[in-house]
Backbone as numpy.savetxt, mean C-alpha at the origin, in Angstrom:
# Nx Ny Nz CAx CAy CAz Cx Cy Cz
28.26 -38.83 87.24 27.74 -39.62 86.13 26.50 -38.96 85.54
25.83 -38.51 86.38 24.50 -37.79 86.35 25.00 -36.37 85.41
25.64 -35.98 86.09 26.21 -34.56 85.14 27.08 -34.69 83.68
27.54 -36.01 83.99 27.96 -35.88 82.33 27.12 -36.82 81.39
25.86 -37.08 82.10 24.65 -37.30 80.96 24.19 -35.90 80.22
23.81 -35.47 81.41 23.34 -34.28 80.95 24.38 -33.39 80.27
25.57 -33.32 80.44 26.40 -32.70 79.53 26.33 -33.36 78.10
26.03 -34.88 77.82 26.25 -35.31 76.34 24.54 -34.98 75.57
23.66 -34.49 76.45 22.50 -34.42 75.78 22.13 -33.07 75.58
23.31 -32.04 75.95 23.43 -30.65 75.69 23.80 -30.08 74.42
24.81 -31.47 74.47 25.95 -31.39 73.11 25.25 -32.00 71.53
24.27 -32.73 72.11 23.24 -33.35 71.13 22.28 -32.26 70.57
21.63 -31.53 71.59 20.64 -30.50 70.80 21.23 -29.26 70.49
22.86 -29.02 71.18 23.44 -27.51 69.96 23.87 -27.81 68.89
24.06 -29.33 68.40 24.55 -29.92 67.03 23.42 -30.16 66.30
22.09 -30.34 66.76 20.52 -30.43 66.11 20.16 -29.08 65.78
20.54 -27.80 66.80 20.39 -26.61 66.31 20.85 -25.73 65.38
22.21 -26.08 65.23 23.40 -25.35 64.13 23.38 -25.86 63.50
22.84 -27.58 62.75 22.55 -27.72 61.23 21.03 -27.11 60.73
20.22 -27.19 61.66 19.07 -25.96 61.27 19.52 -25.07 60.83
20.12 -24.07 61.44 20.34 -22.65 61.15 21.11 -22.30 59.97
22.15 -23.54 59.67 22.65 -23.63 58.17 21.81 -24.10 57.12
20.90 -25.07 57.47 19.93 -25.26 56.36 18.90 -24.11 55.80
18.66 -23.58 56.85 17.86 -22.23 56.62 18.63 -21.35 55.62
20.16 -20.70 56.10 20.69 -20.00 55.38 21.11 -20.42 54.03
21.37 -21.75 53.59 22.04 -22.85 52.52 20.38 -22.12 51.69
19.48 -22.45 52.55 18.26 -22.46 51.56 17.71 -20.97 50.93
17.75 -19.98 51.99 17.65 -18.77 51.25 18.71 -18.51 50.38
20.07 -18.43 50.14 20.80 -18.66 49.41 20.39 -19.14 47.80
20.36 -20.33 48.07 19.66 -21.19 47.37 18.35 -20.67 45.98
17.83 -20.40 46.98 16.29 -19.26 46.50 16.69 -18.50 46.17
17.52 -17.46 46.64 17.45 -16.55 45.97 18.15 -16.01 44.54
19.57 -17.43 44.45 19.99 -17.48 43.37 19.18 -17.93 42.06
17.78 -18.71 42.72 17.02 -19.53 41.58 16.30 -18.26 41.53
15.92 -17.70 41.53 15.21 -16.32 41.76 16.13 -15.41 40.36
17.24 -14.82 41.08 17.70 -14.18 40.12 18.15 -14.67 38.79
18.41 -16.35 38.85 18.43 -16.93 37.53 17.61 -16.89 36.24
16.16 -16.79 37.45 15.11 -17.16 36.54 14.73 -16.09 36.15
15.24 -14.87 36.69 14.89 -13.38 35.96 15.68 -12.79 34.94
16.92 -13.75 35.23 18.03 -13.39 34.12 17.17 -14.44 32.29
16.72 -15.14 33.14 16.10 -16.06 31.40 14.93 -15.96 31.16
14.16 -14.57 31.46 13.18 -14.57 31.06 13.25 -13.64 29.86
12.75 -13.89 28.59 13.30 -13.40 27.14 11.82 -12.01 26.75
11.76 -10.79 26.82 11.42 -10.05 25.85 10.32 -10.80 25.03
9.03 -10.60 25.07 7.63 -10.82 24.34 8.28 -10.03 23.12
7.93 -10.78 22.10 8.12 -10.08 20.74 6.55 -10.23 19.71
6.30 -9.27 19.51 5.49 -8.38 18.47 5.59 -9.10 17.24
4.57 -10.28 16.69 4.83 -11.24 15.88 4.38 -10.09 14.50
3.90 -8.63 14.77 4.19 -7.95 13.31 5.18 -7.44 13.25
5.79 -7.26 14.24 7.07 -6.29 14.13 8.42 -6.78 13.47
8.31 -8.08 13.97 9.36 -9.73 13.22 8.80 -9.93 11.93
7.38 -9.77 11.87 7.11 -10.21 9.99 7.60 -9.45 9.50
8.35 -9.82 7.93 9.11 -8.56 7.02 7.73 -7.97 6.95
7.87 -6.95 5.82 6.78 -6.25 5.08 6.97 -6.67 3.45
5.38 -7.26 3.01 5.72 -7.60 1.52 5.84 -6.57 0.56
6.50 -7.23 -0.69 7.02 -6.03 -1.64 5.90 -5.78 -2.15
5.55 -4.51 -2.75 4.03 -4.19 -3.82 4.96 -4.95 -5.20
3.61 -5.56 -5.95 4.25 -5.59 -7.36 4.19 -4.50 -8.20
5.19 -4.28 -8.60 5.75 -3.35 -9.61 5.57 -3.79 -10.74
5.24 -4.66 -11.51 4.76 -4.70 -12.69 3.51 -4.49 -13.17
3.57 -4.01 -14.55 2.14 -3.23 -15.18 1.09 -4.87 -15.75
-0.20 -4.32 -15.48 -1.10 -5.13 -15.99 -1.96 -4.31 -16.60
-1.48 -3.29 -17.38 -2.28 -2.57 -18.74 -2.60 -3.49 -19.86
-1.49 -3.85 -20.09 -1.42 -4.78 -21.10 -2.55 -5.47 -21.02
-2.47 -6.45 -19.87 -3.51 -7.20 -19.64 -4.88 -6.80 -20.03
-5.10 -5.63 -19.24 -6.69 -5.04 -19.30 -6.97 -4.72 -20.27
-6.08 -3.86 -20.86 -7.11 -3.32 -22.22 -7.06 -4.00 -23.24
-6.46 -5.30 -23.27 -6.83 -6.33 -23.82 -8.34 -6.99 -24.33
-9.19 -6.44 -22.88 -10.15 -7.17 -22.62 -11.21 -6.04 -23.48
-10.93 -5.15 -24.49 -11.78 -3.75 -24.64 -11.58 -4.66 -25.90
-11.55 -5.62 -25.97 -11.69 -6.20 -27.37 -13.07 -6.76 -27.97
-13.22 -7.29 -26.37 -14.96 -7.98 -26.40 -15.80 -6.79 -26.32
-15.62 -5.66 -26.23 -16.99 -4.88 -26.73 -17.43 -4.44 -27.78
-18.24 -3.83 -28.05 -19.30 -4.06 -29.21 -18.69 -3.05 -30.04
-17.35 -2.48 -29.98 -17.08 -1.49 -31.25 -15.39 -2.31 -31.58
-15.43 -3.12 -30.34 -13.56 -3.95 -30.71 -12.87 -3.16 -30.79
-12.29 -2.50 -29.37 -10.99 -1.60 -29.44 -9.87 -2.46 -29.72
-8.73 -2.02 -30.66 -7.46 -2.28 -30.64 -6.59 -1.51 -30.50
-5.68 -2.47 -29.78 -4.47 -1.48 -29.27 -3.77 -0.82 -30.08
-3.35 0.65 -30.25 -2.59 1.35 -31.52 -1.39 1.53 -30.45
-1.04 1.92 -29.51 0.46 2.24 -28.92 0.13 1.91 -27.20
1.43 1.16 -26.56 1.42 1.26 -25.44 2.95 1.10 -25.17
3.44 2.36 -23.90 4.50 2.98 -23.55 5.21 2.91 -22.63
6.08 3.29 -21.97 6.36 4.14 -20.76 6.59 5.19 -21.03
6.12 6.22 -20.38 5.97 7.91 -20.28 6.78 8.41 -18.79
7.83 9.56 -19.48 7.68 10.25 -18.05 6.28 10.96 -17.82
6.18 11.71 -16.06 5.29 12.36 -15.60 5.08 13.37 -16.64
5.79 14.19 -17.23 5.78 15.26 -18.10 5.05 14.73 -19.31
5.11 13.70 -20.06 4.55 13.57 -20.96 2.95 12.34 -20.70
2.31 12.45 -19.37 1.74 11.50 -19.00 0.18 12.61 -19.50
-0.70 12.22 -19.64 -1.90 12.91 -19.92 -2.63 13.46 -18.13
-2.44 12.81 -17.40 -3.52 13.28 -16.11 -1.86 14.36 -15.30
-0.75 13.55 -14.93 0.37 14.28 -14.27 0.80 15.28 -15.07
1.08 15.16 -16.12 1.71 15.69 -16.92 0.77 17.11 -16.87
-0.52 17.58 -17.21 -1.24 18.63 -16.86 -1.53 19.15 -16.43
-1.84 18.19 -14.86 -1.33 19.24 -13.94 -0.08 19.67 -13.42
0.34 19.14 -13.94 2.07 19.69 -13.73 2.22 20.75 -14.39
1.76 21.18 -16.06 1.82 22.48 -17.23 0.53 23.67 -16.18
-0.83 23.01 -15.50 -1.02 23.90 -15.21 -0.69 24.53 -13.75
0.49 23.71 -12.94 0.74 24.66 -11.66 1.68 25.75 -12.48
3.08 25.10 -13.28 3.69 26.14 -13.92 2.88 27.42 -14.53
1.62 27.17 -14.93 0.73 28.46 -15.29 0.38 29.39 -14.27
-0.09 28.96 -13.36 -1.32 29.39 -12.27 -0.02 29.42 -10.64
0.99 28.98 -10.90 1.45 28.73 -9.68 1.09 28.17 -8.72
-0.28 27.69 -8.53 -0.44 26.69 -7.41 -1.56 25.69 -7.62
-2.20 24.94 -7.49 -3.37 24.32 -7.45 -4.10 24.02 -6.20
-5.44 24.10 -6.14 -5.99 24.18 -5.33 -6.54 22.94 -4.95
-6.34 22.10 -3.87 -6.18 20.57 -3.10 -5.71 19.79 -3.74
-4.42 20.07 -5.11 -3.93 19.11 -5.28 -2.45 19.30 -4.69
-1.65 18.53 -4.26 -0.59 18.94 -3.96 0.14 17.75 -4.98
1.09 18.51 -6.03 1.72 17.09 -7.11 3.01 16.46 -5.98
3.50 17.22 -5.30 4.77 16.05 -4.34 3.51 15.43 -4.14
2.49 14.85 -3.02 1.95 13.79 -2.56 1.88 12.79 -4.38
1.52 13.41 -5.24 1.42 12.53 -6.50 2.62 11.68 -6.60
4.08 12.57 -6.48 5.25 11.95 -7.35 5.78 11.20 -6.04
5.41 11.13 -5.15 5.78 10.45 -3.82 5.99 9.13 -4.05
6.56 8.45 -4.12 6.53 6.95 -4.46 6.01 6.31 -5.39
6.44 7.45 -6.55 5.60 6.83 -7.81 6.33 5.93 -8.59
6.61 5.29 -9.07 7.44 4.21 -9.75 7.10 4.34 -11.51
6.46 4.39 -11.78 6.38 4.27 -13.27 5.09 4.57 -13.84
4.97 5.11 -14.83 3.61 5.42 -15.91 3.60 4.74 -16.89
2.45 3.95 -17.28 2.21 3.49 -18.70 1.24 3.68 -19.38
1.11 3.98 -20.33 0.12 5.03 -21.39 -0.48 3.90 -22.47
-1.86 3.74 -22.40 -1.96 2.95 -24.12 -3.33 3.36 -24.75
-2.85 3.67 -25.57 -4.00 4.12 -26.68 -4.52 3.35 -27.40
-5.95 3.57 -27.32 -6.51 1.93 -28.15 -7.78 2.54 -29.05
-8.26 1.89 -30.35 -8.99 3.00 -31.15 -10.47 1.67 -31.62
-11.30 2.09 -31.58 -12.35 0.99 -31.99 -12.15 0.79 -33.60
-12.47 -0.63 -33.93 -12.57 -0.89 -35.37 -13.91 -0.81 -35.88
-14.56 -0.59 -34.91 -16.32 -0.53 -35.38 -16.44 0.76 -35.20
-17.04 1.63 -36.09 -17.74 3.22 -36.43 -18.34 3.23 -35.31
-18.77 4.72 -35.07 -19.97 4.94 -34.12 -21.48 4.65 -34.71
-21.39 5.22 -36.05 -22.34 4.44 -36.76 -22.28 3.83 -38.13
-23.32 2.93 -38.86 -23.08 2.36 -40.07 -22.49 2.95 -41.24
-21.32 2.74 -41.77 -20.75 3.43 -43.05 -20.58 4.43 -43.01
-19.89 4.96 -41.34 -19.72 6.27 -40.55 -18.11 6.36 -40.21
-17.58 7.19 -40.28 -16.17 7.61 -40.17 -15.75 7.75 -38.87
-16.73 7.61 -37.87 -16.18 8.25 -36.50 -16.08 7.07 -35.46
-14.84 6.79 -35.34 -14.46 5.54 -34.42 -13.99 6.07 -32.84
-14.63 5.19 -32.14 -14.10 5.72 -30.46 -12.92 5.28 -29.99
-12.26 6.04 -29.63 -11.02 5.79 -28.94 -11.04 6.21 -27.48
-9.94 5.97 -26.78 -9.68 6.01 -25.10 -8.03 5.95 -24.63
-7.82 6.82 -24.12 -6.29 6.43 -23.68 -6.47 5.84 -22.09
-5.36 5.00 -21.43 -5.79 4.48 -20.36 -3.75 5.11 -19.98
-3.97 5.67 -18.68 -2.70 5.11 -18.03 -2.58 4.89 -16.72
-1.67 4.02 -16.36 -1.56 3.18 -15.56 -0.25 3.75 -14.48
-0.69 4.34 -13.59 0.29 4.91 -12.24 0.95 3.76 -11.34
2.09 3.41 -11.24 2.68 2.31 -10.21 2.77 2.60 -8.99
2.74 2.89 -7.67 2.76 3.15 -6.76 4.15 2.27 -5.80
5.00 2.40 -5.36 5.52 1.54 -4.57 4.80 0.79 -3.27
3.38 1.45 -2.97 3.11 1.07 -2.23 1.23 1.38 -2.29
0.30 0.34 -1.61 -0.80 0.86 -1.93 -1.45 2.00 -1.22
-0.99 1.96 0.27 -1.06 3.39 0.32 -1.21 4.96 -0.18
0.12 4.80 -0.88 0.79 6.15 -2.24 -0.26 6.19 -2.95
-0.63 4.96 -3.27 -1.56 5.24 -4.55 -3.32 5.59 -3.99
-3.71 5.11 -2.79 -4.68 5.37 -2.40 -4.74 6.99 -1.62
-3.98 7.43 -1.33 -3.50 8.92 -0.90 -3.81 9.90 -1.85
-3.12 9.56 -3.21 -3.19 9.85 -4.27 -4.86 10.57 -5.32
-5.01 9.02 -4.82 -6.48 8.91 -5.51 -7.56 9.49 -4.73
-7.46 9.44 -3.60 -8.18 10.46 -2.55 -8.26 11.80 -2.84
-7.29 12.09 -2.69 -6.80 13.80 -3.39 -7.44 14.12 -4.59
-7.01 13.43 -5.47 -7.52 13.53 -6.89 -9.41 13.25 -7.05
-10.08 12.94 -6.52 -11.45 12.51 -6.07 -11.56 13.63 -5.74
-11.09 14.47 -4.51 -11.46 15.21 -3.64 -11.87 16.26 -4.09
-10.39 16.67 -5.27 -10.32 18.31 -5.87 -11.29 18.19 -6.77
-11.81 17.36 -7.61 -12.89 17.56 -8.44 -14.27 18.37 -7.99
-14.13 18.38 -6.45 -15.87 19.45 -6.36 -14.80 20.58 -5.58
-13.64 20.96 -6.06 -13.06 21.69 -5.04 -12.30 23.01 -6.50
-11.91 22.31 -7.29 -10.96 23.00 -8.08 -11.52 23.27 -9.99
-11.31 23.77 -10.63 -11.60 23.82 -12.44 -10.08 23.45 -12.39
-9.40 23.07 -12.33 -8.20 22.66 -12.67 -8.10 21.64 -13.69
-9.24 20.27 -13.31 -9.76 19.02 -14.30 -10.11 20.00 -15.59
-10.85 21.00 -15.98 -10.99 21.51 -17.36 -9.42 21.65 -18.16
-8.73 21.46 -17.42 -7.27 21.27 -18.19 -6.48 20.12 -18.61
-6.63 18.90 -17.74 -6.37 17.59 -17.87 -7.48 17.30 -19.33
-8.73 17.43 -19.22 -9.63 16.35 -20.06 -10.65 17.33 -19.69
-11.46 17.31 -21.55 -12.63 17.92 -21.87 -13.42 16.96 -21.95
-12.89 15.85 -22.34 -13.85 14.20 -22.57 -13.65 13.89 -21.25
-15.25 13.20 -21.54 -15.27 11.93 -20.22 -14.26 11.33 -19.91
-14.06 11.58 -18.30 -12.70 10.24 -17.90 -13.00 10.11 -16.47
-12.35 9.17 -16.17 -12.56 8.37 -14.84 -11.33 7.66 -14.22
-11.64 8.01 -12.94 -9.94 7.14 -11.80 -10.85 5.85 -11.22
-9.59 5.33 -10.72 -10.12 3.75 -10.03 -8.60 3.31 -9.70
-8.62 3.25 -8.51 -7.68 2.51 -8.11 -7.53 1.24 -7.59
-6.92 0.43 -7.98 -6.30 -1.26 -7.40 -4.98 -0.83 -6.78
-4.70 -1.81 -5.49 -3.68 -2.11 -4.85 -2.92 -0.84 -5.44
-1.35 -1.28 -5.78 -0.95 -0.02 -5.53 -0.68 0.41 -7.14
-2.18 0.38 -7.81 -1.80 1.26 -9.06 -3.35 1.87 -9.08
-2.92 3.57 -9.65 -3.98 4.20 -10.21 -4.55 4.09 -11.68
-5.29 4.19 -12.01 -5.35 4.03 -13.17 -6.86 5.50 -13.78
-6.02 5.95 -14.87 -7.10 7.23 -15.48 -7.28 7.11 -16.93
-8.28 7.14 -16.83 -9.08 6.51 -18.31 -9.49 7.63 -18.71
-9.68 8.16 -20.56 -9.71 9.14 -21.13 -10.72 9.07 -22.30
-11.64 9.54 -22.41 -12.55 9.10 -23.56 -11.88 9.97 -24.84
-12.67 9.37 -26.00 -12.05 10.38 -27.26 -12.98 11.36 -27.22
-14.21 11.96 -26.56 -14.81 12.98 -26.97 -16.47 12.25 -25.72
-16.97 13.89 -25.98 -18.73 13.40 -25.35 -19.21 12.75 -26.20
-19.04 12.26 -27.41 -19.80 11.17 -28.27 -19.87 10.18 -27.70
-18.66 9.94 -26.65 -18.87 8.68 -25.83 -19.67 8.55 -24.39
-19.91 9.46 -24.41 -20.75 9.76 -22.92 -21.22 8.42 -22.43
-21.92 7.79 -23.55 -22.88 6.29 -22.99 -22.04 5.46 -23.34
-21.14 5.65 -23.51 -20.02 4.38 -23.63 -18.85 4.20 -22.56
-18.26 5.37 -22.34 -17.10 4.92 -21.95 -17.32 4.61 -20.38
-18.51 4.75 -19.61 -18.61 4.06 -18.31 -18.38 2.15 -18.67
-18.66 1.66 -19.42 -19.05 0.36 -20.05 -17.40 -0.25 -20.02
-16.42 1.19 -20.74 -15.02 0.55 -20.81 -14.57 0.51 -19.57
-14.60 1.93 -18.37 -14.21 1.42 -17.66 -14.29 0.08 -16.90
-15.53 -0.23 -16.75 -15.77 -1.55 -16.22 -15.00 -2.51 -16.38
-14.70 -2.63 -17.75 -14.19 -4.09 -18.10 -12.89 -3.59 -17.66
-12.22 -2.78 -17.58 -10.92 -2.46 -17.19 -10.32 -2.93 -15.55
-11.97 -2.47 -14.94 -11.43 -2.78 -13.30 -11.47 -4.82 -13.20
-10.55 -5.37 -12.25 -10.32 -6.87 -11.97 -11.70 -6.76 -10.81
C-alpha cells in the first residue's frame, strides 16, 4: 500500500515536469516567431525631402511688368518694342556668341554653362519722352532683356560667371560700350543696356526700379 503511494506521487511530479518543459519550448517558439514578425513589419524611415516632388520654376516673363514701372521716372520711358529673340539675335548672348566665332574662345566665359537650361529671351526697348535737356533732341533710351532659366540655379551659375569675367576678360567691350548692368531674380537674369555714357547718372536709377 505504502509502495503504491509512492508510486502515484511519482506519477504526479513527471506529469508537473513535462508540462514545464513544453511550456518553455511552446514559449520560445512563441518568441521567437513574435520576434521575426516584428522584424518583418518594421517599414524603411523615409527622407520627407526625398518624397517631396520638386517645384516647377515659373517660366513666364515679367518684363512686361517691370519696365512698365520706367514710366514713373523723371524722363517717362515708353515702351517702343518688346519680343522674343533667339540667343543669336539677343544683345548680351548673342555677342558673345559673334565674339567666340571671332576669337575662338573666351576667357571665363563658357556659353554651354549660358545655354544650359535656358528657356527663353525677351528683349524690350523703351525710349524716354522727356529730352535730356530743355528743347533738346536727345532722348534716353535702354534695352532690357530678360533670360528664363528652368531653374534658379542655371540662372545663378550663369550670373556668377558673367560677374566673374568682367575683371577677368575685354570680351564685355564687345557686348556694350554704354553703361549696363546684370541682376538676377529666382530663375531669371536680367541685362540692362543704356543708350550711351550720357546716361552714366541715370541709368543706375533705372536699374533699380527694375529689380522686385
Amino acid at each position: 500500500m505504502k509502495n503504491n503511494a509512492c508510486y502515484i506521487v511519482l506519477l504526479i511530479f513527471l506529469g508537473f515536469f513535462s508540462c514545464d518543459v513544453n511550456s518553455e519550448k511552446n514559449a520560445d517558439k512563441t518568441g521567437k516567431k513574435t520576434i521575426e514578425t516584428s522584424k518583418d513589419t518594421i517599414s524603411p524611415k523615409v527622407n520627407s525631402h526625398e518624397s517631396e516632388p520638386k517645384k516647377n520654376s515659373d517660366l513666364t516673363s515679367k518684363l512686361k511688368e517691370k519696365v512698365a514701372r520706367l514710366a514713373t521716372l523723371a524722363h517717362k520711358y515708353q515702351l517702343k518694342n518688346l519680343e522674343v529673340v533667339s540667343p543669336k539675335k539677343s544683345m548680351l548672348l548673342g555677342s558673345l556668341q559673334r565674339v567666340l566665332q571671332l576669337k575662338g574662345n573666351l576667357k571665363a566665359i563658357d556659353i554651354a554653362i549660358f545655354k544650359n537650361k535656358l528657356h527663353k529671351i525677351h528683349k524690350a526697348f523703351l525710349k524716354g519722352t522727356k529730352p535730356m535737356q530743355t528743347n533738346g533732341n536727345t532722348y534716353p533710351r535702354v534695352t532690357v532683356e530678360e533670360y528664363i532659366f528652368k531653374t534658379p540655379e542655371s540662372a545663378e551659375m550663369t550670373y556668377e560667371m558673367l560677374l566673374n569675367s568682367k575683371s577677368e576678360s575685354s570680351v564685355w567691350m564687345y557686348v556694350s560700350k554704354a553703361p549696363y548692368e546684370l541682376f538676377v531674380e529666382e530663375n531669371r537674369l536680367y541685362f540692362v543696356s543704356s543708350g550711351g555714357f550720357y546716361m552714366m547718372d541715370m541709368y543706375k536709377d533705372i536699374v533699380e526700379k527694375l529689380k522686385d
